[in-house]
C-alpha positions in Angstrom: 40.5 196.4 177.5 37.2 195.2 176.1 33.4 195.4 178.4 31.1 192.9 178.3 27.5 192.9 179.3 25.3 189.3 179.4 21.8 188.7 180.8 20.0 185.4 182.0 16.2 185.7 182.3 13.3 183.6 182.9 11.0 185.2 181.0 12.0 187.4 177.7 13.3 190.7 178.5 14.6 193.7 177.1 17.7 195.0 178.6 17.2 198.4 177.3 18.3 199.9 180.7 21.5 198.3 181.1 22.7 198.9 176.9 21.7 202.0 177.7 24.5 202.6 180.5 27.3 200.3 178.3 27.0 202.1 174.9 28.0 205.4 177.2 31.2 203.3 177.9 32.0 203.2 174.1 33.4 206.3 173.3 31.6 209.1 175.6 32.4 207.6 179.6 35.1 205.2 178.2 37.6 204.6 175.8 36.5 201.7 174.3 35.2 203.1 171.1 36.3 200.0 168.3 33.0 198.6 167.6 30.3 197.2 169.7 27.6 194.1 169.1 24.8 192.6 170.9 23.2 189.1 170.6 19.6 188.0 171.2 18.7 184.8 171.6 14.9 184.0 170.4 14.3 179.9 171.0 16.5 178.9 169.0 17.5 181.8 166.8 20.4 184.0 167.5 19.4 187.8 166.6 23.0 189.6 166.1 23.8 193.4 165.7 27.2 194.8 164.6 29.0 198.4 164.1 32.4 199.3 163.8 31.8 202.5 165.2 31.9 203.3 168.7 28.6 202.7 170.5 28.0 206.2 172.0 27.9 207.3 168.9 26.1 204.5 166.7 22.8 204.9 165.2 22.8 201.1 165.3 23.4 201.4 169.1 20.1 204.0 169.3 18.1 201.4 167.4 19.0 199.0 170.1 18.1 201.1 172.7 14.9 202.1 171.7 13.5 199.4 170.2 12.8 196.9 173.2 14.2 193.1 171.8 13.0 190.4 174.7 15.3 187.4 175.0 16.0 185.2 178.0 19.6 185.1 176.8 21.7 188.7 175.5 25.2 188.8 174.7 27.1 191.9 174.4 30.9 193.9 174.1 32.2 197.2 173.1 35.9 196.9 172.2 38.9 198.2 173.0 41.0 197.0 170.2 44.4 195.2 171.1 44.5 192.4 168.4 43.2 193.1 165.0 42.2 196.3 163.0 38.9 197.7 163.5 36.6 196.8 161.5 33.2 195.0 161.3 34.5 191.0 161.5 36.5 191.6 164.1 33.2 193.1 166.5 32.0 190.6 169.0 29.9 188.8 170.1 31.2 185.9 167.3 28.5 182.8 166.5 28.7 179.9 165.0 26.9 176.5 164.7 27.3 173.0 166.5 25.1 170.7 167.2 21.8 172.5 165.7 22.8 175.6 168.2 24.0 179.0 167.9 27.0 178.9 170.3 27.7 182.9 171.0 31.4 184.0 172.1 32.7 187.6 173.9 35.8 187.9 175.0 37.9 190.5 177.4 41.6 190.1 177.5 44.8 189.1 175.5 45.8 185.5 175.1 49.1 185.5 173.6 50.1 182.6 171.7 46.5 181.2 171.1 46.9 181.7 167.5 49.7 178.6 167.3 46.8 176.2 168.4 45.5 174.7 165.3 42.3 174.8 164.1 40.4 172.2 161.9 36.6 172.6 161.2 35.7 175.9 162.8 38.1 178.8 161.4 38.3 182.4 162.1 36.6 185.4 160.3 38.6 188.0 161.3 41.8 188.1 163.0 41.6 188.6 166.7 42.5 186.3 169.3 39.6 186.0 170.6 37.9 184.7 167.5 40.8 182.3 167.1 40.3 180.9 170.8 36.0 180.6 170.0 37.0 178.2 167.0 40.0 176.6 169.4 36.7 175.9 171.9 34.1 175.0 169.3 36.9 172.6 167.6 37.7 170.7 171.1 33.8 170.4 171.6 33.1 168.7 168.3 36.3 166.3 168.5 35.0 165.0 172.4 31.6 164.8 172.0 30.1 163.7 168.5 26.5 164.6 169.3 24.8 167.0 172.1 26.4 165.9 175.4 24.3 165.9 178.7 24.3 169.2 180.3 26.6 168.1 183.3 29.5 166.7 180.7 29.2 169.6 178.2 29.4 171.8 181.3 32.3 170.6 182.7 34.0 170.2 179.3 33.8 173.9 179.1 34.9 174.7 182.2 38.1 172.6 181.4 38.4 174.3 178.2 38.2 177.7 179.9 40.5 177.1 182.4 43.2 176.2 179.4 42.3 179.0 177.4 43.1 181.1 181.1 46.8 179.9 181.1 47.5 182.1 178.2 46.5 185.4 179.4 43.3 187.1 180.2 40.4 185.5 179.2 37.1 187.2 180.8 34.0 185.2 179.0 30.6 185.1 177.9 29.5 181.7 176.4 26.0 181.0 175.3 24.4 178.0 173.7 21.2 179.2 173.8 20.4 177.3 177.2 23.3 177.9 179.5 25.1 181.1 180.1 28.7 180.9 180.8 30.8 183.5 182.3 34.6 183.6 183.3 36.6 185.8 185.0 40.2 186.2 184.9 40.4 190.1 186.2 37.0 191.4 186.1 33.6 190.5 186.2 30.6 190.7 188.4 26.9 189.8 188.3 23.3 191.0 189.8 20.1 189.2 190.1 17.2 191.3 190.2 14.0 189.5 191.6 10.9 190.5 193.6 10.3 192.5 195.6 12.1 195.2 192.7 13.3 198.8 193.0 14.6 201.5 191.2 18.0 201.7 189.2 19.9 204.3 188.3 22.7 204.4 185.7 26.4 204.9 186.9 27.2 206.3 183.0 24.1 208.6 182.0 21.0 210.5 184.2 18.6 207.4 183.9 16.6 205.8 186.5 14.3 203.0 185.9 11.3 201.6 188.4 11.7 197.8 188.3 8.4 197.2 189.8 6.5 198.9 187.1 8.2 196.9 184.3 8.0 193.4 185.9 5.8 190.6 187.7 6.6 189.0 190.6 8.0 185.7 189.6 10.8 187.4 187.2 13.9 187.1 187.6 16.7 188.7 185.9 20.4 188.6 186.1 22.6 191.2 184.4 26.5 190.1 183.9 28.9 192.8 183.3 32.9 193.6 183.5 31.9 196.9 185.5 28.9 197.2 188.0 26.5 199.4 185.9 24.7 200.7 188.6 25.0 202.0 192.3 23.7 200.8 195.7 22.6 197.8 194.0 23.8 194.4 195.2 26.5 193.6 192.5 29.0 190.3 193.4 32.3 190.5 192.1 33.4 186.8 190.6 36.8 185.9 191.7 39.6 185.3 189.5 39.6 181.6 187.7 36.1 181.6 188.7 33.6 180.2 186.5 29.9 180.8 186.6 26.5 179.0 184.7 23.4 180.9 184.6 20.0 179.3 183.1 16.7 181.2 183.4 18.4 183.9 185.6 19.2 181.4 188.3 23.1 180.1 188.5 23.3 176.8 188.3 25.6 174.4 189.7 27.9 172.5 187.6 29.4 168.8 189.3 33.2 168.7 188.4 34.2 172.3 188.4 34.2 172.7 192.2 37.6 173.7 193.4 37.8 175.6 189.9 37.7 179.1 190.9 36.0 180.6 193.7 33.1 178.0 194.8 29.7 177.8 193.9 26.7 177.5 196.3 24.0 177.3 194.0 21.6 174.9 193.7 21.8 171.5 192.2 21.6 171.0 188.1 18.1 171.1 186.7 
């Protein structure tokens, strides 16, 4: 299986640290070594990186690392191939374009039989699933809503669509629009919000360590999304299965209509 790694912020950030402790996972502390990609949002560009090559062992991957890209919205997967050969179109994250946005996709599972949904406007570049079930999503988007939704409807719309693409199989998610932050879990996911007052880290995967409060001011906040907790002793919450979570500006966000859906959520009201 696949690993994802997201991040909501309120102010840009790097997530250096955390890449740092996933690319281990692609080839040298894991066996998912089929390619890796990351996503940056920047307003309202979409920075992408690709590489067939496993991510421990990517120059790509060291780029990445060491040169500190801030975004308040990252998507990111190394892969575990199980549909599709390896090669660079089939490396998440996928993005396309509705609406004036850059809609970012990452997927972790198998969903048999997703492939015999048809497709009209938004069509696959490679030949995973998962790239078939992004344009599935995007299609379904575009035929309800024939302009930009209000956040509450679009929200809800996609926790409907998630929770059809879930009946097929495994379908762990991250979802970005460049505002909103989705995330679903089917087996395995969790998330950690880092806010004042901060402390040090240490990476589960490689001997780093990293002193929060000497890298941030106190009004950040940061939350880091992964399939595996990426650190120890930190405060990591495991999402239950069929559980669906928004994150906007590191904060999650309530969404009216998906209560009951999943495990439910106690955050705040929508902005």
């Amino acid at each position: 299986m696949c690993e994802l790694l997201g991040m909501s912020a309120n102010v840009p950030t790097d997530i250096c640290f955390s890449f740092t402790g996933l690319m281990q996972r692609g080839g040298r502390t894991g066996p998912h070594r089929d390619g890796w990609g990351i996503a940056f949002y920047e307003g309202r560009g979409c920075r992408t990186f690709h590489d067939p090559r496993p991510s421990a062992e990517s120059e790509v991957a060291r780029f990445i690392h060491s040169y500190p890209l801030k975004s308040c919205i990252v998507v990111s997967h190394i892969r575990q191939a199980t549909h599709g050969r390896v090669c660079l179109e089939n490396t998440h994250p996928f993005t396309r374009e509705l609406w004036g946005r850059h809609w970012c996709f990452a997927h972790n599972g198998k969903l048999p039989g997703v492939k015999l949904r048809p497709l009209r406007r938004f069509r696959p570049v490679g030949t995973t699933d998962s790239e078939h079930a992004f344009c599935w999503m995007l299609d379904r988007l575009a035929d309800r809503f024939d302009r930009p939704p209000a956040t509450r409807a679009l929200r809800v719309e996609i926790a409907r669509l998630a929770r059809d693409l879930a009946t097929l199989g495994t379908f762990n998610l991250l979802l970005s629009d460049a505002r909103d932050l989705y995330c679903h879990c089917s087996t395995t996911l969790c998330w950690l919000t880092r806010r004042a007052p901060f402390g040090v880290a240490h990476l589960i995967d490689t001997d780093l360590a990293i002193d929060f409060k000497q890298e941030t001011t106190p009004d950040d906040v940061v939350t880091i999304i992964a399939t595996r907790p990426l650190t120890p002793g930190e405060a990591w919450h495991h999402m239950a299965p069929g559980e669906l979570r928004i994150f906007r500006l590191g904060e999650a966000v309530e969404s009216a209509g998906i209560r009951g859906y999943g495990a439910p959520d106690h955050a705040g009201g929508l902005p």
